[in-house]
C-alpha positions in Angstrom: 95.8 109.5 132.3 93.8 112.5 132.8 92.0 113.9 130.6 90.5 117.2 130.5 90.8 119.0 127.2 89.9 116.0 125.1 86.0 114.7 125.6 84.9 118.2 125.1 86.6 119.1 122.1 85.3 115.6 121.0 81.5 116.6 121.9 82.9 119.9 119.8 83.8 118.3 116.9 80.6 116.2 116.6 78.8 119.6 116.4 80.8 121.1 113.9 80.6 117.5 111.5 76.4 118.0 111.7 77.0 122.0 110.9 79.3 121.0 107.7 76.1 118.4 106.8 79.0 115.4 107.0 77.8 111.8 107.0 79.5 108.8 108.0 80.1 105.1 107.7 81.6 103.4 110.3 82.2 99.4 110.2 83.6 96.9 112.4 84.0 99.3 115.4 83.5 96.3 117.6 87.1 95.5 116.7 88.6 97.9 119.0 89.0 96.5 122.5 86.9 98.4 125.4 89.9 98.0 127.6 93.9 97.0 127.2 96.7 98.5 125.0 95.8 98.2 120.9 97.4 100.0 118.3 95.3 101.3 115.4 97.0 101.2 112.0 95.6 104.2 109.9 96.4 105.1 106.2 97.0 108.5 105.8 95.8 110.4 102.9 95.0 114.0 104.5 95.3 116.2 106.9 93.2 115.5 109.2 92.8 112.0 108.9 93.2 112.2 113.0 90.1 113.9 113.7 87.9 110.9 112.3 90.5 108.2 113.0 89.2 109.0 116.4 86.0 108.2 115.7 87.5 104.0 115.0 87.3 103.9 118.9 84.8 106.3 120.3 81.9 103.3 119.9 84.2 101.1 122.7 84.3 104.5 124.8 88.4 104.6 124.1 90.6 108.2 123.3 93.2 107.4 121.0 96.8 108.8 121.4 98.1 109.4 117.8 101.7 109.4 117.0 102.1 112.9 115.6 105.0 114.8 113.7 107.2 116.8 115.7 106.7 120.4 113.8 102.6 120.0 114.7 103.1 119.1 118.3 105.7 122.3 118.4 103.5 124.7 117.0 102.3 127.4 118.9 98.7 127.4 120.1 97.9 124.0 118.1 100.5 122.5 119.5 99.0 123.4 123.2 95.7 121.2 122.8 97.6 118.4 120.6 99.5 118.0 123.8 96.7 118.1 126.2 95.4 115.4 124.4 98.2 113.2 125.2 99.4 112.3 121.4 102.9 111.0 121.2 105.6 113.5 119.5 107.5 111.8 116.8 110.5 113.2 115.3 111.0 111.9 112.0 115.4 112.0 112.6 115.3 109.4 115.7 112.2 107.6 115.5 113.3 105.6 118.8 111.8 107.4 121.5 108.4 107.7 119.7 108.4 104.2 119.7 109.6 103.6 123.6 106.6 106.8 124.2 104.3 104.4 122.6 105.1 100.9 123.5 105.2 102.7 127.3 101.3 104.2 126.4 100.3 100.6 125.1 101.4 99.1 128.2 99.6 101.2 130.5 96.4 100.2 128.2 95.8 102.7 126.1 95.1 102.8 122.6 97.8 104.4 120.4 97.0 105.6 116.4 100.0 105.4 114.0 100.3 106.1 110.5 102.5 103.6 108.6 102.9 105.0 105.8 104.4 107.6 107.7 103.7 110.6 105.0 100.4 111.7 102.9 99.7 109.1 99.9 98.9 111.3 97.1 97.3 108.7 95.1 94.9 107.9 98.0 96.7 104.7 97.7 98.2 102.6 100.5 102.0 102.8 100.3 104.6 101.1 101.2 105.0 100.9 105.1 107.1 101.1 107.8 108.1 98.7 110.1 107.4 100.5 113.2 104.0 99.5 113.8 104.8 95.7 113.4 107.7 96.7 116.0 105.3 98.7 118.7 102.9 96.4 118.7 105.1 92.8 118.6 107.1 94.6 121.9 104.2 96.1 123.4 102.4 92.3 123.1 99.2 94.4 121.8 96.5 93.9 118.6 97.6 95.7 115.5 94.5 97.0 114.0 94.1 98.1 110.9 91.7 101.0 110.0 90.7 103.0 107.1 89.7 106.7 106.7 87.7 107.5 103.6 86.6 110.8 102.6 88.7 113.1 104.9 91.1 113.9 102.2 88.1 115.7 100.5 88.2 118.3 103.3 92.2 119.1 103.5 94.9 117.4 101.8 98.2 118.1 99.6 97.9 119.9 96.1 94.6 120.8 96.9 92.3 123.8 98.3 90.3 123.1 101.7 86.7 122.4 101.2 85.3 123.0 104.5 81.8 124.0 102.8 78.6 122.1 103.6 78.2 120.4 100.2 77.5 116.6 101.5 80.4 114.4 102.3 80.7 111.3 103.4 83.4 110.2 106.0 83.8 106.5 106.1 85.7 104.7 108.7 86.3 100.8 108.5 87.9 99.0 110.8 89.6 95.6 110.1 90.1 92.3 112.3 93.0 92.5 114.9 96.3 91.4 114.4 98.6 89.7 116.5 102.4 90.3 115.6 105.1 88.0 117.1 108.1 90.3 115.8 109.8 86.9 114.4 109.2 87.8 110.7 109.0 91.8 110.6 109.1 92.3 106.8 106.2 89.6 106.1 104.0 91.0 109.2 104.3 94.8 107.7 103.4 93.2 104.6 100.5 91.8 106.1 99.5 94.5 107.3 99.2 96.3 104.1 97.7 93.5 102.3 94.9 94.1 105.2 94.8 97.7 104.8 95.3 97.8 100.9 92.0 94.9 100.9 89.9 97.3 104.1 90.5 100.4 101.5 89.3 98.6 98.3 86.4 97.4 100.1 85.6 101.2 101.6 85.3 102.5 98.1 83.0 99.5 97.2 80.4 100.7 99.5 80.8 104.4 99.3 77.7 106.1 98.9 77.3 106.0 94.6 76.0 109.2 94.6 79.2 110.8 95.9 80.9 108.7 93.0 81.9 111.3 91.1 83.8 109.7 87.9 87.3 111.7 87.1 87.0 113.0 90.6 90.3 114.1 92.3 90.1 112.2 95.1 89.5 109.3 93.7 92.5 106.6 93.1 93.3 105.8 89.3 92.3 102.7 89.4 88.8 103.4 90.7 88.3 106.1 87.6 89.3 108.8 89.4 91.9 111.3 88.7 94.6 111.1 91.3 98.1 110.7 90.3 98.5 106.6 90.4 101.0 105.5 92.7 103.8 106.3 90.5 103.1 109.5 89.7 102.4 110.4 93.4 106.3 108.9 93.9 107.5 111.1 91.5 105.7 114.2 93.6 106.7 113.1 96.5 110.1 113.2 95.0 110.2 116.3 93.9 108.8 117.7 97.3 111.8 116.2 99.4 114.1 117.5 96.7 112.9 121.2 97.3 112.9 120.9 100.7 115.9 119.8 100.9 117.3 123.1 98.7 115.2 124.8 101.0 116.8 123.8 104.3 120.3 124.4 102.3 119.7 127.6 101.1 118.5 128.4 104.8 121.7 127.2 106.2 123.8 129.0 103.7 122.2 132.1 104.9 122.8 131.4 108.6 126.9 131.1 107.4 126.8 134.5 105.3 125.3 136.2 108.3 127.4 134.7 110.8 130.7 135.2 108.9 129.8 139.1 108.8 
């Protein structure tokens, strides 16, 4: 796969992390293969968790292709270099050929990043997951590895203001022992898998940098004495959000019929 968009806006990126004074943490790196298919498993608390998700590989010299929602991979301009990158479109109403597109870019070797819990946690949490990357990597006969981002979320997430400023941050990425799913058992393997991820997270905060331990921070699960929503609360949200969407896309739809009944 060729790739000629992608390194530089890596060697791009690094540059802009040392302008914005960012630190990092990154563990167990060695996990990722230097060569053959392996599908990185990636909670997903911001918006641009992808950007440092990268970094999970970049040690073993890999690119990752992420699995990506449809309306970013459409957008103009954006959209242009998310492509050029090779990331897999996924459209959230027929999930299947995301999951051929991937299972066909594991088999050629390459190493795909998914999100399992498919949409932003809001309590920083790990939620419940899908199935589909038990699935992709059981068909694709690939590790499952599960890695954690910690500290992107600070940067750009939901019911929050960016903070691109160059007050220290620390981004910590941990990456967990592969995992080999079979496909027999797909319920207890995605279970699994968040056990993993749920115990990699926990043990990301533990060694956080204390002085960024800010107690009653935002970003910062409930549990850890922070103030995001806990997981119910963040259910709730979320909720609520699909609820005026969904009013959204009606009331859009019954403007279409007014217009074309004129």
């Amino acid at each position: 796969m060729r790739d000629i968009t992608y390194p530089p806006v890596i060697v791009t990126a690094k540059v802009l992390f040392k302008l914005l004074g960012q630190r990092f943490q990154l563990s167990g790196t060695e996990h990722v293969p230097r060569k053959g298919g392996a599908l990185l498993a990636i909670n997903h608390t911001g918006y641009v968790d992808f950007i440092y998700g990268g970094l999970a590989a970049n040690p073993s010299k890999r690119l990752v292709r992420f699995m990506i929602k449809r309306e970013m991979m459409d957008k103009p301009g954006v959209g242009h270099l998310l492509r050029s990158f090779h990331h897999i479109r996924v459209d959230r109403d027929s999930g299947v050929q995301s999951m051929l597109d991937a299972r066909s870019y594991l088999e050629a070797g390459e190493v795909v990043g998914i999100y399992p819990e498919a949409t932003i946690s809001r309590s920083f949490e790990i939620k419940e997951l899908k199935s589909g990357a038990v699935r992709i990597a059981a068909d694709a006969g690939v590790p499952l590895i599960p890695v954690i981002v910690w500290g992107a979320h600070r940067l750009m997430t939901k019911d929050h203001p960016r903070d691109f400023s160059r007050s220290r941050k620390t981004i910590a990425v941990r990456v967990g022992q592969p995992m080999h799913p079979t496909g027999e058992d797909i319920n207890a393997e995605t279970a699994a898998l968040r056990t993993a991820m749920q115990r990699l997270l926990d043990e990301t905060i533990a060694a956080y940098p204390e002085d960024e331990k800010a107690p009653g921070s935002w970003w910062t699960p409930a549990r850890f004495g922070g103030s995001a929503p806990t997981p119910e609360e963040a259910a709730r949200l979320d909720q609520e959000e699909r609820r005026a969407r969904a009013q959204k896309a009606a009331a859009k739809r019954a403007a279409k019929g007014d217009k074309s009944s004129k």
